[in-house]
C-alpha positions as CSV (number, residue, x, y, z in Angstrom):
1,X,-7.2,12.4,-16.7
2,X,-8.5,13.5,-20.3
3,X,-11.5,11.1,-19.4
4,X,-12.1,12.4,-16.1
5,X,-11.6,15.9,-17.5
6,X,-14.2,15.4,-20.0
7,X,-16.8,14.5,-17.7
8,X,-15.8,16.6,-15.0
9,X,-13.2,19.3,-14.7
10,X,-13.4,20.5,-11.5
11,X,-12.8,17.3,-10.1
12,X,-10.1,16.8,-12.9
13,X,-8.1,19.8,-11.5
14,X,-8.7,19.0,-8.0
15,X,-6.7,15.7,-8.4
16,X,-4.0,17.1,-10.6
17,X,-3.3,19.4,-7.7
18,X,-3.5,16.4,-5.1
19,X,-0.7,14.6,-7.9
20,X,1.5,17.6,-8.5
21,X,1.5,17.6,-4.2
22,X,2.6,13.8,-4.0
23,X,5.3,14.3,-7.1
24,X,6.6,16.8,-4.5
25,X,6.6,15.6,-1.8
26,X,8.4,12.2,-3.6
27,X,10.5,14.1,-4.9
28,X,12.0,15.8,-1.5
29,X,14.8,13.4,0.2
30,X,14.6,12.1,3.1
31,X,16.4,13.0,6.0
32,X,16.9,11.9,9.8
33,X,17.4,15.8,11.1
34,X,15.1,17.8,13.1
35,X,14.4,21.2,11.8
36,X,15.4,24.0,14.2
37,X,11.6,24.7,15.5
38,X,10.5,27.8,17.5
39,X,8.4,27.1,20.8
40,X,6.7,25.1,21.5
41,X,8.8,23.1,19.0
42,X,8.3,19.4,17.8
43,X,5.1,17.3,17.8
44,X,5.8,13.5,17.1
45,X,2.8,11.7,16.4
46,X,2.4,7.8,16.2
47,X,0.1,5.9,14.2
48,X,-1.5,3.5,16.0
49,X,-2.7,-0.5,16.2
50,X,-6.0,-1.9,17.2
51,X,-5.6,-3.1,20.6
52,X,-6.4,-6.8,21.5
53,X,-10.0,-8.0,22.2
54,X,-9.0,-7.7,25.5
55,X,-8.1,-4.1,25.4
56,X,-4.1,-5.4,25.7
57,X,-1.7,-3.8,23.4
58,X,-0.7,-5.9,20.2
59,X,3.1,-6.2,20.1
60,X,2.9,-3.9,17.0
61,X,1.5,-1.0,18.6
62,X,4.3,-1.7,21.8
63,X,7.1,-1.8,18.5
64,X,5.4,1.7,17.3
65,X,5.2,3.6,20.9
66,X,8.8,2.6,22.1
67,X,9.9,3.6,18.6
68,X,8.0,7.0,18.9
69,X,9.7,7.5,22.6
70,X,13.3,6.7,20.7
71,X,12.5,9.3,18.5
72,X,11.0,12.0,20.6
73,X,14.2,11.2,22.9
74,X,16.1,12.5,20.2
């Protein structure tokens, strides 16, 4: 970072502030409760899998969507 500083601060502060966010967010413990939400509530986003060559779904991406449903269920 001294290096990087040197040569260019800006940049230098803009990734110390990206760092100090991750050391946060690492630092907060996980936990399997939903927060109390006001409407329209939740979102649940899943990250996806490229689908076969075929345009089939790879298992993966079947694991990840019924695992999404389990969770949105909840």
């Amino acid at each position: 970072m001294n290096q990087l500083r040197a040569l260019d601060p800006a940049r230098a502060e803009q990734l110390q502030g990206m760092f100090t966010t991750i050391d946060q967010k690492v630092a907060t413990p996980l936990t399997d409760t939903l927060p109390d939400l006001p409407e329209p509530g939740l979102g649940v986003v899943t990250l996806g899998y490229a689908l076969r060559d075929d345009g089939s779904m790879d298992d993966i991406l079947i694991d990840h969507l019924q695992q999404t449903k389990a969770a949105a269920q909840r």
